[in-house]
N, C-alpha and C positions, 0 to 999 in steps of 0.2 A: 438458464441453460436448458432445462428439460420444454420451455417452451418456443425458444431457437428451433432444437431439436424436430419437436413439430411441426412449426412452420416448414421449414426446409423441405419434410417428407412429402408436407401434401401440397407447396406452391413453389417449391426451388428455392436456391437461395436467395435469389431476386425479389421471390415474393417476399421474401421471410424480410430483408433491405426494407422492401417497401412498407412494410405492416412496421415496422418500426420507426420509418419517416412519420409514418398515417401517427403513431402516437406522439409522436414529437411535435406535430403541427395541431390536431387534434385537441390534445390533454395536457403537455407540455406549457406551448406555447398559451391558451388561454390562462392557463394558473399562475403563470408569469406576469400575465396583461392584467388578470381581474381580480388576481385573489391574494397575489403577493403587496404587502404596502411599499407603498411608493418612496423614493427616498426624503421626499419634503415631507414627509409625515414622522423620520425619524429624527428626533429631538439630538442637537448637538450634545447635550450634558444632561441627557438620559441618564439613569443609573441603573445598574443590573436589579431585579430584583434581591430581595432579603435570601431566598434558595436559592441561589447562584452560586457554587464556591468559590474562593475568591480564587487569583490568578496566584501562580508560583513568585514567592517574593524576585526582584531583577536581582541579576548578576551584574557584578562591577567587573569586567574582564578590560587586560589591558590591552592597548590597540593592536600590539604584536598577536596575545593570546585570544584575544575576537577574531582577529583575520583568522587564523589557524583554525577556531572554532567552527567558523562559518566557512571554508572550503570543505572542514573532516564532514560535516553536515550533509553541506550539497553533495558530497558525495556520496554517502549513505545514501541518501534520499534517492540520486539519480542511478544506483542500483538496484535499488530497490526497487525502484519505477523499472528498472528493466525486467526485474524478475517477472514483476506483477503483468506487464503487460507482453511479455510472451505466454505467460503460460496461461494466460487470461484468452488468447487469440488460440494458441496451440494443444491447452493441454485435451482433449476429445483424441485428436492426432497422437498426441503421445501415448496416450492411454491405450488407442487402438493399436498402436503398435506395439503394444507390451501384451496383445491376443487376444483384449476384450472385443466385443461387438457393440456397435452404437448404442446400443439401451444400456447397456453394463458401465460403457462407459460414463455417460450422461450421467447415472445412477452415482457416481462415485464424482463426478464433479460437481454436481449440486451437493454434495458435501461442505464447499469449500462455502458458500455464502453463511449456513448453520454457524458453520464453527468460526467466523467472521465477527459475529452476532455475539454472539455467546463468550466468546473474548473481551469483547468491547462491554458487557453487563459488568462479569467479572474486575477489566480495570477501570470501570467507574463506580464501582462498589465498593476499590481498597487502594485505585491509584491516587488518593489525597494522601494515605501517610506515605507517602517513599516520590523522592523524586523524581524528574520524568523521565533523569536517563535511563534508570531503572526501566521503563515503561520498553524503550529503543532496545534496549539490552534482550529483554524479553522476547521482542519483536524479531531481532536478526537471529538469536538461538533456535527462535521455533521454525522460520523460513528454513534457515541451513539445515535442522534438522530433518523438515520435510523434504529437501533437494534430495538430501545425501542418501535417504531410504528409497528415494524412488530411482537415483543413480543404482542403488546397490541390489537392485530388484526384489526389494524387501515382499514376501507376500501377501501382506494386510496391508494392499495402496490404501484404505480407509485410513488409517494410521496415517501417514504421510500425509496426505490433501487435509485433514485435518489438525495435523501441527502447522502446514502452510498458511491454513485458510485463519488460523488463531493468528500465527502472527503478523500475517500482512491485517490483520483487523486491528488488534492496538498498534501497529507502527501507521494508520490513519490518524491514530489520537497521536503519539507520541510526535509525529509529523508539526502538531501545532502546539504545543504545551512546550516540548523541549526550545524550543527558538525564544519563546515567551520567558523561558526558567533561564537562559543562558544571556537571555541578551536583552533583558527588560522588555516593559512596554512600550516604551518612547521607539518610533519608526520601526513598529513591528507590521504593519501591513504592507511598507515597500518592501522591507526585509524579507518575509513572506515570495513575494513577488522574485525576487532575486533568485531566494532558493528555489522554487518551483520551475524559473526557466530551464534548467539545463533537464530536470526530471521531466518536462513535460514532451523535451527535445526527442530524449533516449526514450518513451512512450510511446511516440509517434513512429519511430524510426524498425523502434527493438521489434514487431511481428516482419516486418519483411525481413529483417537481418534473420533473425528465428528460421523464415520460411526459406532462407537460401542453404541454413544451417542445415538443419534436416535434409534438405533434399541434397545436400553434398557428401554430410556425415553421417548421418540416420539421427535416429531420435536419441540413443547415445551420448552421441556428441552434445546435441543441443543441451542435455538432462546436465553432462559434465557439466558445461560453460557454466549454467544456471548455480549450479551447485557449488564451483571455483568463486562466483561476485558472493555467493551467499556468505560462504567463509569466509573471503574478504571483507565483509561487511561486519562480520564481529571483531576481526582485527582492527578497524577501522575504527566502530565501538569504544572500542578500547582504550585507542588512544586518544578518543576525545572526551573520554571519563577520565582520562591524566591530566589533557590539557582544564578542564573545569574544575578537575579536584581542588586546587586549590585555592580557587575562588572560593568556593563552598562551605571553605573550612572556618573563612575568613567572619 
């Protein structure tokens, strides 16, 4: 963010566009070509090495209770994806509109990648003893909690961007652990695939829906919306720690 921010002042956003192609074509794309192995080099019945922890035991869910599972999922997921990728596009905008000026603001969005990070050490440090929905649970309390304070114009936004920026960091992990814990390993990569379509849909869509939002309701509005899927999302939660309970028990 703070180096967006640069670009932009001293080459426009055009420049700022283009210097980011220039590294995607540059530095991207050779690491991909030269330096990533190829996939004939990776062995079908490879084994993880001896550090590797092992995968969440499968769940036996019944086909009624996997369907139920894998909709409450996708949906989490594709709200989540909405949160992330408005306020990923928007928040500078929002920020500026709650009085900061572009450095302040900046200042307090690069917040959100630290606490990203620092989440993510945190649940791979303790996310082997407790399961992964625990990990998801975690993830929607600290987003809704950041939504709701920056709805309520809390005055330490630091506080806020940084319970956001924690949970959207383990619901990246909990993203791919929980599918693995609920629904075994057997066709966990098309699975995978499934769930990500709709998230990647509401991704793509959710900054211009955002930018119509704002420019119709103020930034307000948009903060609620954000703030209404967040709490939805731990209802959401919720009932799909019912519908697995009893797999788990089993």
């Amino acid at each position: 963010m703070p180096l967006s921010a640069l670009l932009v002042k001293h080459f426009g956003w055009r420049g700022a566009c283009a210097a980011y192609a220039a590294i995607q074509i540059l530095i991207s794309l050779p690491l991909h070509a030269f330096v990533l192995p190829g996939i004939g080099t990776v062995r079908a019945d490879a084994k993880p090495s001896g550090g590797t922890p092992e995968a969440p035991a499968p769940q036996t869910l019944t086909s009624a209770r996997r369907t139920r599972a894998f909709l409450l999922l996708a949906t989490v997921l594709t709200l989540g994806a909405v949160t992330a990728s408005m306020i990923g596009v928007h928040l500078l905008t929002l920020l500026q509109a709650r009085g900061l000026d572009l450095a302040a603001a900046v200042a307090l969005g690069a917040l959100v990648g630290p606490s990203q990070v620092g989440a993510r050490v945190v649940e791979m440090a303790f996310g082997r003893h407790y399961h992964p929905i625990w990990t998801m649970v975690a993830s929607v309390a600290l987003v809704a909690g950041g939504m709701i304070l920056l709805v309520v114009g809390f005055p330490i936004l630091a506080l806020a961007l940084a319970l956001y920026g924690a949970g959207n960091g383990i619901g990246s992990i909990a993203k791919g652990t929980l599918p693995l814990a609920l629904f075994g390993p057997f066709g966990y990569a098309s699975l995978m695939g499934r769930l990500a379509m709709p998230s990647l849909l509401a991704q793509a869509l959710s900054p211009s829906i955002g930018a119509i939002l704002i420019e119709w309701g103020g930034q307000d509005a948009a903060l609620g919306l954000l703030a209404g899927l967040a709490c939805l999302n731990i209802v959401l939660v919720g009932v799909l720690w019912m519908t697995s309970l009893p797999t788990r028990r089993q």
